[in-house]
C-alpha positions, 0 to 999 in steps of 0.5 A: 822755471824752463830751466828747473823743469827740462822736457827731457830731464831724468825727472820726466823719465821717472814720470814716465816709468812710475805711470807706466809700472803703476798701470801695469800694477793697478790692471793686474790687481783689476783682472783679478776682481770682476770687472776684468773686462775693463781692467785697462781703462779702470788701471790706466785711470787709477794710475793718472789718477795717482800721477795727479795725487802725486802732483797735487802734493808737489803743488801743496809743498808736501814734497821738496820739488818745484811744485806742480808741472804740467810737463810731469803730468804730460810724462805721466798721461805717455806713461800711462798710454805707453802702458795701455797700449801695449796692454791692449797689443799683448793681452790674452785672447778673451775665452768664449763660454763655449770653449770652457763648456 
């Protein structure tokens, strides 16, 4: 299975670019809901959450894969990281009630 399931394949790539889009996705979607203030954490655990969706169908046979991988769950868990440190880097300064006043 080593040889099916490179640590540097195009497949791992993927992982990591989907978790990384998905998080991206499921924080805008929460910053616009109230529980704004924690749209990281609740984004970067849908999207892991989605990662493990997506490896529970591979491991069932749902997909033409070889099943399950803890090497693409890894590519996920970087994606999502990726994301969500560069989330908590760029993201807007929180306004005050002060300065809306």
């Amino acid at each position: 299975m080593e040889e099916r399931d490179p640590w540097l394949g195009t497949d791992k790539l993927y992982h990591v670019i989907m978790c990384f889009c998905l998080t991206l996705l499921f924080y805008t979607l929460v910053s616009f809901t109230s529980f704004r203030r924690h749209a990281i954490p609740i984004g970067s655990v849908l999207s892991l959450l989605a990662g493990a969706a997506k490896e529970a169908a591979d491991h069932l046979g749902y997909f033409r894969s070889s099943g399950a991988s803890l090497k693409d769950a890894l590519a996920d868990l970087l994606g999502v990281f990726i994301a969500s440190f560069a989330l908590f880097l760029f993201r807007p300064p929180r306004r005050s009630i002060s300065s809306i006043v």
